[in-house]
N, C-alpha and C positions, 0 to 999 in steps of 0.2 A: 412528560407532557405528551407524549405520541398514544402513550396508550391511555393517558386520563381522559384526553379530549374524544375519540373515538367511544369508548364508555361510557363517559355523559352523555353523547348521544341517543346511543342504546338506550341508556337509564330513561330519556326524555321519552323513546320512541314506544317504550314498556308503558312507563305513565301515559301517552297522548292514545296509546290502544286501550285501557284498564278504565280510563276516562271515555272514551265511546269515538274520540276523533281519530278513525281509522287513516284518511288521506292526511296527517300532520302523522301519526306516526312510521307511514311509508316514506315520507320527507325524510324525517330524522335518521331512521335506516341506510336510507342513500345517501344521506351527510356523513354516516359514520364509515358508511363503505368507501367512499372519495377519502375521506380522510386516513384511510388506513395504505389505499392505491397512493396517494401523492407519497405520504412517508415508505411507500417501496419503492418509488421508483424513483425519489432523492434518497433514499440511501444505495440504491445499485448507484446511480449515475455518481455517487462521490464514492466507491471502490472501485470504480472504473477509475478514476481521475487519480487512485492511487498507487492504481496499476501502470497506467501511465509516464507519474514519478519516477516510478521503483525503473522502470524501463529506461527513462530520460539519463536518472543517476549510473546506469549499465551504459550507456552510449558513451557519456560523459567522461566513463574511468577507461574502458575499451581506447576512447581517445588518447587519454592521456596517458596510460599502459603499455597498450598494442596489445593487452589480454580481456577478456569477457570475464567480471566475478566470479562466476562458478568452475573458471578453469585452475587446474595447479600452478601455481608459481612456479618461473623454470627454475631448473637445477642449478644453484650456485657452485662457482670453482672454489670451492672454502673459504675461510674470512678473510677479509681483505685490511689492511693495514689502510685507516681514512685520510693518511696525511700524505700518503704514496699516491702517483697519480699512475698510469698506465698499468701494462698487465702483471698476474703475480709470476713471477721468475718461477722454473721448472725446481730444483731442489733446495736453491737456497743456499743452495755451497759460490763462492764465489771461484773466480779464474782467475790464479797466480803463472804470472810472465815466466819463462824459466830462460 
């Protein structure tokens, strides 16, 4: 529809010159030209808005994170066992009483 309706126009404004009404097809021309300005300047203004988003959902995970999406994930101390709670012991050997 953005580009049928701008085209019709034209089409009109071709016929309304072809037919001899020169001031009805200067009309038409400016109708088609508004019509092609409004659909640029609602589609920037809704990639702005989803630039926006994109920003909002960056703030959003930084919060809940403490990191920005595009940065590394820190370095993990290796897997961790999910049923253990505190930190992982250094070798894993335990310490017998003597």
């Amino acid at each position: 529809m953005r580009r049928i309706l701008p085209a019709a126009f034209l089409v009109a404004a071709v016929v309304a010159l072809v037919v001899g009404v020169g001031e009805l097809a200067i009309l038409f021309a400016l109708v088609a030209a508004f019509t092609v300005l409004a659909d640029l300047w609602i589609r920037i203004a809704m990639s702005s808005q989803r630039d926006r988003d994109v920003e909002e959902d960056a703030r959003e995970r930084y919060a809940r994170e403490g990191r920005w999406p595009d940065e590394p994930a820190p370095p993990s101390d290796g897997p961790r066992d999910p049923h253990r709670r505190g930190r992982p012991t250094g070798s894993g050997r335990r310490r017998t009483r003597r």
